[in-house]
C-alpha positions in Angstrom: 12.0 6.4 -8.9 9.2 6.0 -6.5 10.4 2.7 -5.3 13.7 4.4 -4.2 12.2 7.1 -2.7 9.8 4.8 -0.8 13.1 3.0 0.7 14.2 6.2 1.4 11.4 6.8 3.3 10.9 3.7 5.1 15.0 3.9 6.1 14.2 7.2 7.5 11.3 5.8 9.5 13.4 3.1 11.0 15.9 5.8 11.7 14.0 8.1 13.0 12.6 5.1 16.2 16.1 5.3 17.1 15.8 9.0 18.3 18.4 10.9 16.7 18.2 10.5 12.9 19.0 13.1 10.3 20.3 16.4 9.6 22.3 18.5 12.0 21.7 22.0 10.4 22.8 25.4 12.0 24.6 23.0 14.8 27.7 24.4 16.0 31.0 22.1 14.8 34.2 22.2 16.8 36.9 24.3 15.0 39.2 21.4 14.7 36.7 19.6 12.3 37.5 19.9 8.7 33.8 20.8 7.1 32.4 21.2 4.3 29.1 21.8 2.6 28.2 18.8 0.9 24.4 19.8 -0.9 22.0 22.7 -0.4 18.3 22.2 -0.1 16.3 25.2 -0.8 18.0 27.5 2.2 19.3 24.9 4.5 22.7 23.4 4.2 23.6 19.8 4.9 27.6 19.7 5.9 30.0 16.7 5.5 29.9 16.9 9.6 26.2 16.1 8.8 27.0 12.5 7.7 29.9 11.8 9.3 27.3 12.5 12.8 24.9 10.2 11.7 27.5 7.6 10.7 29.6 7.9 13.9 26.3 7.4 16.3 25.3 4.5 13.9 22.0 6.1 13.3 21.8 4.4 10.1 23.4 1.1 9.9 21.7 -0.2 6.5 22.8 3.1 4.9 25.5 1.6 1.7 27.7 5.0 1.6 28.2 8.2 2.4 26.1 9.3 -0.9 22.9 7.2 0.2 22.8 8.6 4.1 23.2 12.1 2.1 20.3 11.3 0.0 18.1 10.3 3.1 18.9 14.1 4.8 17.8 15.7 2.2 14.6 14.0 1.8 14.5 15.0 5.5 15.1 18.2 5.4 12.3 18.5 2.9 10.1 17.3 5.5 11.2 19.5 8.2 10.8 22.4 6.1 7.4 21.3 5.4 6.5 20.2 9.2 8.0 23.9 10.2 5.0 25.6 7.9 2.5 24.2 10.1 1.5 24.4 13.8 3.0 21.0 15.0 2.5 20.7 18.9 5.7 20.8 20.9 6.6 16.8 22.2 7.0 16.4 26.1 9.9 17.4 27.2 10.2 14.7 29.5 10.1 12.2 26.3 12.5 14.0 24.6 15.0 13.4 27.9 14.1 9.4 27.5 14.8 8.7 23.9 17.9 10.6 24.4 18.8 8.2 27.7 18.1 5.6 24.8 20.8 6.7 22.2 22.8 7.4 25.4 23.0 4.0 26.4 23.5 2.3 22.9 27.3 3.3 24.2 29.5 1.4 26.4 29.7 4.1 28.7 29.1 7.6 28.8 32.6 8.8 28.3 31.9 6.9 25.0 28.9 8.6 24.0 30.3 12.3 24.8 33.5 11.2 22.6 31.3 10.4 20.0 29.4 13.5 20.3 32.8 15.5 20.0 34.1 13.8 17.2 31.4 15.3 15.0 30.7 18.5 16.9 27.5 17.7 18.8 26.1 18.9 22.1 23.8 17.5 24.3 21.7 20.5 23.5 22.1 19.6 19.7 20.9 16.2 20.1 18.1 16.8 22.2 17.2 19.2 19.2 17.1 16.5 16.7 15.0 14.4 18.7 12.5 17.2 19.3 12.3 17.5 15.6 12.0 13.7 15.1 8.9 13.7 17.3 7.8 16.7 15.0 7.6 15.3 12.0 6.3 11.7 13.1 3.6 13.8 14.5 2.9 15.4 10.8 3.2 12.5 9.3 0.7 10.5 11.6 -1.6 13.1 11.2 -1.2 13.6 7.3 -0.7 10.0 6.1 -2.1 7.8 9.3 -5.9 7.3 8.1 -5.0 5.3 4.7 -8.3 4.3 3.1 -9.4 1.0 4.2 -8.6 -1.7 2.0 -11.4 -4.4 0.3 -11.4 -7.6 1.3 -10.9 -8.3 -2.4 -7.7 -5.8 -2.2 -6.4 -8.1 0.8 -6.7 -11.2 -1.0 -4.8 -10.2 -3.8 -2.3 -8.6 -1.3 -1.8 -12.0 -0.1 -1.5 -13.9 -2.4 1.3 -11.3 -3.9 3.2 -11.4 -0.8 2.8 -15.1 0.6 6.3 -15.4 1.7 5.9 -13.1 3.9 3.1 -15.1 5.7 5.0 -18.5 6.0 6.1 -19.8 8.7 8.6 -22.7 8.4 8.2 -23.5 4.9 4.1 -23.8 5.5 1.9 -20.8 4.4 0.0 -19.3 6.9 -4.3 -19.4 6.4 -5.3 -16.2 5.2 -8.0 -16.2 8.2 -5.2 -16.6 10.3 -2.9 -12.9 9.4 -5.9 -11.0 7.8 -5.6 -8.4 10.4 -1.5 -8.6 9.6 -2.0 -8.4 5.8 -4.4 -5.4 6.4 -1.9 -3.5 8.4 1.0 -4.5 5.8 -1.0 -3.3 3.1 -2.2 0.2 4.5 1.3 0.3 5.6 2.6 0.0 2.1 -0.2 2.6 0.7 0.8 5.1 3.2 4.5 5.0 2.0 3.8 5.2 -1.3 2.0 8.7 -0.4 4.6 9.7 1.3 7.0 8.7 -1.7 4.7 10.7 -3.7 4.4 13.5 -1.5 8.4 14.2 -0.9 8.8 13.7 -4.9 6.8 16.9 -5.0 8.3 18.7 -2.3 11.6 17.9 -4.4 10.3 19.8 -7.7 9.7 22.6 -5.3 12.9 23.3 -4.0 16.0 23.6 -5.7 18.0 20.6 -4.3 22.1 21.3 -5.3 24.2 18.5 -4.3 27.8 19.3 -4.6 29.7 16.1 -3.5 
């Protein structure tokens, strides 16, 4: 169950450096979009114009289904809540206006991009949103889960040797001299997401999660 959630996690993460990941609550959806609610998290309400956003902008291309990019908002919409009980500064605004000229110009042009923004109900205003509450939570979660415990030099060994494919490089293993500092950053890396696994397992017992697919 962990290990799932941990994916889950580490799919949001990659999301989230794209600038626009996740749930589209409270955001106003134009009348000629058929809706519906597709699971409720506590207060919040994730809609099937939810997903369909995140799918049209490609905000998660590894995402299998429908059912697994639903999966993913809800574990971030557990977060959010959580970020929004804390004093969490407010990002600069004029980084919010960049990462949205970067999902802007994933699109051919920008007639594209405001078509794509229609056909799920979005505004500008609604996207910068999102990014503002990406910045948000990486900021909670840098602050929460960023100083991982420094791993032994025993710990690293053993790391490596676990995960030597990863440290070869056409067919010939790297020294371990050589990607210490790589195996120590891989390793803390994997620590912290296993907190955070941990962590939003026990923000799920917390809330009553109703999924009604």
């Amino acid at each position: 169950m962990h290990g799932d959630t941990r994916r889950r996690i580490r799919a949001w993460h990659r999301l989230a450096a794209l600038t626009a990941a996740g749930l589209m609550l409270a955001l106003p959806v134009r009348a000629d979009i058929i809706d519906r609610v597709l699971a409720v998290v506590g207060g919040d309400v994730i809609m099937l114009s939810d997903v369909r956003a995140v799918t049209t902008l490609g905000l998660m291309p590894d995402a299998r289904d429908e059912p697994e990019v639903l999966t993913r908002l809800i574990d971030r919409t557990l977060i959010l809540a959580e970020v929004n009980r804390f004093v969490v500064p407010e990002p600069d605004v004029a980084a919010i206006e960049r990462e949205v000229a970067v999902l802007r110009a994933r699109f051919a042009s920008p007639d594209r991009f405001r078509e794509a923004l229609e056909a799920v109900g979005l505004t500008d205003t609604s996207v910068a949103r999102l990014v503002r509450d990406n910045r948000r939570i990486d900021s909670y979660l840098a602050q929460r889960f960023g100083s991982a415990v420094q791993p032994t030099e025993a710990e690293l060994a053993r790391f490596y040797r676990d995960h030597d494919d990863r440290y070869t490089v056409g067919g010939e293993p790297q020294p371990f001299e050589v990607v210490r500092e790589q195996v120590r950053s891989d390793l803390q890396e994997e620590r912290r997401q296993a907190l955070m696994a941990d962590w939003v397992g026990r923000l799920r017992l917390r809330v009553t999660v109703t999924r009604l697919e």
